[in-house]
C-alpha positions as CSV (number, residue, x, y, z in Angstrom):
1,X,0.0,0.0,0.0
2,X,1.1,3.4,-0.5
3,X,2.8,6.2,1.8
4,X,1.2,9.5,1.5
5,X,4.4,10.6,0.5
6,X,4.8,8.2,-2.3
7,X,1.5,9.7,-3.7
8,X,2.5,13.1,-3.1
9,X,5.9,13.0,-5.1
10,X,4.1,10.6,-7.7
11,X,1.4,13.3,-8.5
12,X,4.6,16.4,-8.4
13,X,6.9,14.5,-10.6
14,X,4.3,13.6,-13.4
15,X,2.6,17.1,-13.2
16,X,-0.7,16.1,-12.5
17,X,-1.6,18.8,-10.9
18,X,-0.4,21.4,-13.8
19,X,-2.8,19.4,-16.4
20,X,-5.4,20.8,-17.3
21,X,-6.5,17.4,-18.4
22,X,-9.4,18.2,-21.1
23,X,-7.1,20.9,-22.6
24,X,-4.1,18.1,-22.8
25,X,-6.7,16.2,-24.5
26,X,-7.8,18.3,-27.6
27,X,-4.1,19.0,-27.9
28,X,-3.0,15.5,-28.4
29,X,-6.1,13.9,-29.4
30,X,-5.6,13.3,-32.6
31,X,-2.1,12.3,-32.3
32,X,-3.9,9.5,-30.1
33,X,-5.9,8.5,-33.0
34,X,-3.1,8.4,-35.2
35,X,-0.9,6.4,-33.5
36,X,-2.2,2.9,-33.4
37,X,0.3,1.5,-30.9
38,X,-0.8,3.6,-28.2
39,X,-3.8,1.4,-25.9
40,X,-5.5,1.1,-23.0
41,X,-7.8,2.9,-20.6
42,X,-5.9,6.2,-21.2
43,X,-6.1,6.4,-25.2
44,X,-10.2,5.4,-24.5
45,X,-10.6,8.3,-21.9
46,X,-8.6,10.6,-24.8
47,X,-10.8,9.6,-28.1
48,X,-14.0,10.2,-26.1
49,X,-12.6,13.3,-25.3
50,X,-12.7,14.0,-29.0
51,X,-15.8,13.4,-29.6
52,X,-17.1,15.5,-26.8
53,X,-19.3,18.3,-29.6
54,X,-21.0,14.7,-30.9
55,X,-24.7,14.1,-29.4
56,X,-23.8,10.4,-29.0
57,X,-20.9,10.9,-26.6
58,X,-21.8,14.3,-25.0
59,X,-22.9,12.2,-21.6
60,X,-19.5,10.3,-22.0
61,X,-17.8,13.2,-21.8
62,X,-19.4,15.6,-19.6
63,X,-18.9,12.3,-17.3
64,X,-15.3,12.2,-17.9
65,X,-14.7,16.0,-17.3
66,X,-16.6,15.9,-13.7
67,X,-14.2,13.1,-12.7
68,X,-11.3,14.6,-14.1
69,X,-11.9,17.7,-12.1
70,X,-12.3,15.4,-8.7
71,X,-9.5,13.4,-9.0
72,X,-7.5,17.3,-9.2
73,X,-9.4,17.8,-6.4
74,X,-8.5,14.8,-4.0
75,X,-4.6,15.2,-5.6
76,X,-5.1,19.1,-4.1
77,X,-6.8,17.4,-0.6
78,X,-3.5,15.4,-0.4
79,X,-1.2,18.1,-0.8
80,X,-3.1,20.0,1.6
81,X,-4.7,17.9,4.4
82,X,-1.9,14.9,4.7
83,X,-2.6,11.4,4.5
84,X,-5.3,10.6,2.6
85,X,-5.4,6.8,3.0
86,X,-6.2,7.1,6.9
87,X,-8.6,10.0,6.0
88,X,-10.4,7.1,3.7
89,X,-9.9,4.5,6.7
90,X,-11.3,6.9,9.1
91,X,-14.2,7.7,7.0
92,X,-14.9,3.4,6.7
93,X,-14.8,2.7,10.0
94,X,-16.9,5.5,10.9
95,X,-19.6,4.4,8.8
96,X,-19.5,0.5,9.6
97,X,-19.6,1.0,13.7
98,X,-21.5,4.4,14.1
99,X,-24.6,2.6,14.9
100,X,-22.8,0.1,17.1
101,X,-23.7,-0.1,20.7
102,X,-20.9,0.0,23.6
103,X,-21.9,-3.8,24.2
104,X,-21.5,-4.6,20.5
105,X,-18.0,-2.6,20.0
106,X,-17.2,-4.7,23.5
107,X,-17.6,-7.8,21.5
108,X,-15.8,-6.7,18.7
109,X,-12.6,-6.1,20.9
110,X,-12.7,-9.2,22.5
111,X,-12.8,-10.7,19.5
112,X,-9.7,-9.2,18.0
113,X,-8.0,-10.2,20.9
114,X,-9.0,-13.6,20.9
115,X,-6.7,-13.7,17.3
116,X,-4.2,-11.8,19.2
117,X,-5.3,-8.2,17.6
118,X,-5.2,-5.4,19.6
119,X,-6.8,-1.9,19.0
120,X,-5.7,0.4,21.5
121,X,-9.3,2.9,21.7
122,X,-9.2,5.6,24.5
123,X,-13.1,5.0,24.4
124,X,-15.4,2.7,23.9
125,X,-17.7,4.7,21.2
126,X,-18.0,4.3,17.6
127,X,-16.5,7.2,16.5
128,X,-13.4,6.5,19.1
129,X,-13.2,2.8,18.2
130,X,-13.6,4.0,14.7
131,X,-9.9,6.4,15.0
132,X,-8.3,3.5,16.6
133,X,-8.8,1.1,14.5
134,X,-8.3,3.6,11.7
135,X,-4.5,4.2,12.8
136,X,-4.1,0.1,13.4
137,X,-5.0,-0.6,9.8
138,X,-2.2,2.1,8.4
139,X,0.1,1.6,10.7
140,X,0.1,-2.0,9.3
141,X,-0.2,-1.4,5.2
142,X,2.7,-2.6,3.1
143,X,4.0,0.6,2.0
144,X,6.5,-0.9,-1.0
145,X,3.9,-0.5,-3.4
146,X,5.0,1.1,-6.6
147,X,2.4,3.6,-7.3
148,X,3.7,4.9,-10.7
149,X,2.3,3.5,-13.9
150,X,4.3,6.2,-15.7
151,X,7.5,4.6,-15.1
152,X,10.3,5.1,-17.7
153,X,8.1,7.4,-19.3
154,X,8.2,11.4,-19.5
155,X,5.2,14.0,-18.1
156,X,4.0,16.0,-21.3
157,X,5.2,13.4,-24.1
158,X,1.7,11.8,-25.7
159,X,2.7,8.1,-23.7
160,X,2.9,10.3,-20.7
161,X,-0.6,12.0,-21.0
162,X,-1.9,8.9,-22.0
163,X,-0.7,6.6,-19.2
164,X,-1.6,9.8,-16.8
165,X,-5.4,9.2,-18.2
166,X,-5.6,5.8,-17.5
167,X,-4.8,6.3,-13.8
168,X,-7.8,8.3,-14.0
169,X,-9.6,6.1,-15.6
170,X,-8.4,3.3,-12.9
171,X,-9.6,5.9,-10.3
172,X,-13.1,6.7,-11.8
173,X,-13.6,3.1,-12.4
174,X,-12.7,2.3,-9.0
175,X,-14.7,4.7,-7.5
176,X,-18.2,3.6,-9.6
177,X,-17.5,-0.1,-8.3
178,X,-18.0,1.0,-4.8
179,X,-20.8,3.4,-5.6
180,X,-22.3,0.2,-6.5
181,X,-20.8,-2.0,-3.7
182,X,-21.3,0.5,-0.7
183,X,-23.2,3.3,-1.6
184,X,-23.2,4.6,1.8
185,X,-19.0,5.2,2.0
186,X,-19.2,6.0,-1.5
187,X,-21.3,9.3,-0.7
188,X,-19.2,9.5,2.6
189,X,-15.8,9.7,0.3
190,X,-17.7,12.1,-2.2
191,X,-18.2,15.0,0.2
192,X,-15.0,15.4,1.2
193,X,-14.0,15.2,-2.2
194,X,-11.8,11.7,-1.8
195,X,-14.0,9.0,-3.5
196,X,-11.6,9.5,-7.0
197,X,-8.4,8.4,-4.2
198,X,-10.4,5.1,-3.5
199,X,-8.3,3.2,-6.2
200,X,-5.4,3.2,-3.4
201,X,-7.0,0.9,-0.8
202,X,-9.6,-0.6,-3.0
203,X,-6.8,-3.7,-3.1
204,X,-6.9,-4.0,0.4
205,X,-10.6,-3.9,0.8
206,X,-10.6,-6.6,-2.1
207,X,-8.2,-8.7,0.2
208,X,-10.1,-8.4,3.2
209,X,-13.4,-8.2,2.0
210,X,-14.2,-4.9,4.0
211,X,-17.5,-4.0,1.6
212,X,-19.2,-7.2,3.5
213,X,-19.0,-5.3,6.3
214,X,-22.1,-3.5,5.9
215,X,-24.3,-6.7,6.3
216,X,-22.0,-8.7,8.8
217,X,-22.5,-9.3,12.2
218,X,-20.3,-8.3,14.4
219,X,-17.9,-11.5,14.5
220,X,-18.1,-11.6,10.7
221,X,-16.5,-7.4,11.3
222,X,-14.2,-8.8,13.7
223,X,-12.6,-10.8,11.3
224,X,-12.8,-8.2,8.3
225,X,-10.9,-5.7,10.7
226,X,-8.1,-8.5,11.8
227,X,-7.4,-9.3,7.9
228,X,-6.9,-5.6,7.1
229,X,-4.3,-5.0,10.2
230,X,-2.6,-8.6,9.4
């Protein structure tokens, strides 16, 4: 998993915060459509850009442009507010145990220690449980990840733009499979302008199955929250 400073110098070094991403696409659009070895997610993202004044793909693109402008917001919330991953974990764990009762966070506890995990919670509430268990999860996250999918490859140049889209695209793709999944954190992530930042923990939840969570009981969360600190 990734180390808010990984993302940071990831986003600074390939300029994503100085692209002014449907701008870079009218500008190398049609070098995109000319050059037949350049694939992927990115290239897609670029040709619907192109075809944004056509009735067919006017949705498409007015789609595109809204999450182009909230993944530069969540990069801008990184540089900003700090680490975004917690923020995200935070936000989770909030939502899953903010209806729990004392007794049912009691049980929760007991049964992360029973598999020798132990959240350390000043109190016993849902929104306290919620920050411990918040800061056990990134404490424990494998941070030598390799973020980059620009590697070896130059901010600006046409393969740089291109491979910059399809992170995008990852992100946006990312974020619509938990709109579906958990609507709930996906609204939660979308007001503070993060669900576009979900792609970085999404293989985590994947792992430990932490969408389930919002129709487990509370051993079934027990064992969610122990596979995410493990």
């Amino acid at each position: 998993m990734y180390n808010n400073n990984d993302v940071i110098g990831y986003l600074q070094t390939n300029r994503i915060l100085a692209l002014k991403l449907d701008h870079a696409a009218s500008a190398v659009g049609e070098q995109v459509k000319d050059d037949v070895s350049i694939t992927g997610k990115g290239a897609t993202r670029l040709l619907y850009y192109t075809s944004c004044f056509t009735r067919e793909y006017n949705d498409v693109c007015q789609q595109q442009k809204r999450e182009d402008l909230r993944f530069r917001n969540a990069v801008i919330r990184i540089l900003n507010n700090g680490d975004v991953i917690y923020e995200m974990l935070r936000i989770y764990f909030e939502e899953i145990l903010k209806y729990k009762t004392r007794e049912q966070l009691d049980q929760i506890k007991k049964a992360l220690m029973a598999v020798n995990v132990h959240v350390a919670a000043s109190t016993l509430t849902g929104a306290g449980y919620a920050l411990a268990v918040a800061t056990s999860v990134r404490i424990g996250l494998n941070l030598n990840v390799q973020l980059s999918v620009l590697t070896g490859r130059a901010a600006g140049t046409v393969a740089g733009i291109v491979a910059t889209y399809g992170l995008v695209q990852n992100a946006a793709d990312s974020a619509r499979r938990l709109h579906l999944r958990y609507p709930a954190y996906y609204f939660a992530l979308y007001i503070q302008q993060m669900e576009m930042m979900y792609f970085l923990i999404e293989p985590l939840f994947d792992r430990a199955g932490a969408l389930d969570a919002q129709w487990s009981s509370d051993s079934a969360l027990a064992n969610i929250i122990a596979r995410m600190i493990r």
